[in-house]
C-alpha positions in Angstrom: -25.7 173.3 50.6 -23.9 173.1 47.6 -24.2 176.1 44.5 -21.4 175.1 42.9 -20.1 171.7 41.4 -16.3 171.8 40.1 -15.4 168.8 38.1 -11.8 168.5 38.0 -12.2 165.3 36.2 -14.7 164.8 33.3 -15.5 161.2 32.9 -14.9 159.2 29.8 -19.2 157.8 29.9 -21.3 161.4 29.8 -24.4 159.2 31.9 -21.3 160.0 34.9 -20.9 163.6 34.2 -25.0 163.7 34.2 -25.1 161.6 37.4 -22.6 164.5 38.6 -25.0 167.3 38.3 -27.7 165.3 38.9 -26.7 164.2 42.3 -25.6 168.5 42.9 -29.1 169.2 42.0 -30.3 166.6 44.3 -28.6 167.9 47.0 -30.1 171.4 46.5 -33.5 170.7 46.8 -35.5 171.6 49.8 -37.9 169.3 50.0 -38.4 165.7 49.9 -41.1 163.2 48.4 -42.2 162.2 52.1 -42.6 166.5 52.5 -44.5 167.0 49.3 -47.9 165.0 49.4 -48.6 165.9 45.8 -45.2 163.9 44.6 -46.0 160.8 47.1 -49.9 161.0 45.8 -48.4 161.1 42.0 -45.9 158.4 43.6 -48.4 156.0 44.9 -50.6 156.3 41.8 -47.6 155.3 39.4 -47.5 152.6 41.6 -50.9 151.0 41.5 -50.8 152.1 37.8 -47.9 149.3 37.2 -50.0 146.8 39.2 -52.6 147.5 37.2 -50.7 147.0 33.7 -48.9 143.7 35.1 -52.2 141.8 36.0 -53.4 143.1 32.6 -51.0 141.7 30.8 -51.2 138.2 32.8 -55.0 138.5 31.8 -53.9 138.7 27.8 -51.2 135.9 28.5 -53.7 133.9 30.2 -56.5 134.5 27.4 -53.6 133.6 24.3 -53.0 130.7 26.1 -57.1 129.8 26.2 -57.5 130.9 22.9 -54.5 128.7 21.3 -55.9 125.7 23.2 -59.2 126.0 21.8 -57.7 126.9 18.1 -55.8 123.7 19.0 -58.5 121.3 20.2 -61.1 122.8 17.5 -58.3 121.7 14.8 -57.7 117.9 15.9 -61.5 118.0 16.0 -61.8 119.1 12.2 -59.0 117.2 11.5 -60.5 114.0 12.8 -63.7 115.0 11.2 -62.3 115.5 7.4 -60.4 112.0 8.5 -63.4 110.2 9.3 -65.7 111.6 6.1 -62.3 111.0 3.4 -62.5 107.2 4.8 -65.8 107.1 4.5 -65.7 108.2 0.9 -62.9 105.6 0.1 -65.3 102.5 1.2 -67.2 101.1 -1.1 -70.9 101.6 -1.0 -73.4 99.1 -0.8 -75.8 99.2 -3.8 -79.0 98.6 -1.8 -81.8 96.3 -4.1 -85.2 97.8 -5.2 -87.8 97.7 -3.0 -90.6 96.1 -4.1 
């Protein structure tokens, strides 16, 4: 086991020099994830948590998409509609005679 870490070299990126005493620190511990079934429960629940946020966000992506499409279709619809009644206005009416 190691107390000690000498670095004869300091690295020109600190993220190396971290790594460094990082990986010392590592090496120091005396238990592993696999030994420690609060870590692997904590583990496994950041896991499912991850699922959980992707096939949320596939939901939302998936509902944008539904939403612009009706946005979309609801559009040509009103569209067609203020078409069809500004040519209907531009004809010219029939003046119907009395009845009688």
């Amino acid at each position: 086991m190691l107390d000690l870490a000498s670095n004869l070299d300091l690295p020109w990126n600190p993220a190396k020099l971290e790594q460094r005493i990082a990986r010392t620190w590592r090496k120091q511990e005396t238990t592993s994830t696999k030994e420690n079934p609060q870590q692997q429960l904590l583990d496994e629940n950041l896991f499912q948590a991850g699922e959980h946020l992707d096939l949320l966000q596939r939901h939302q992506n998936h509902s944008k998409q539904t939403i612009v499409a009706i946005v979309d279709q609801l559009d040509d619809t009103t569209h067609k509609g203020l078409q069809k009644r500004a040519n209907d206005a531009n004809r010219p009416m029939k003046i119907l005679p009395p009845h009688g």
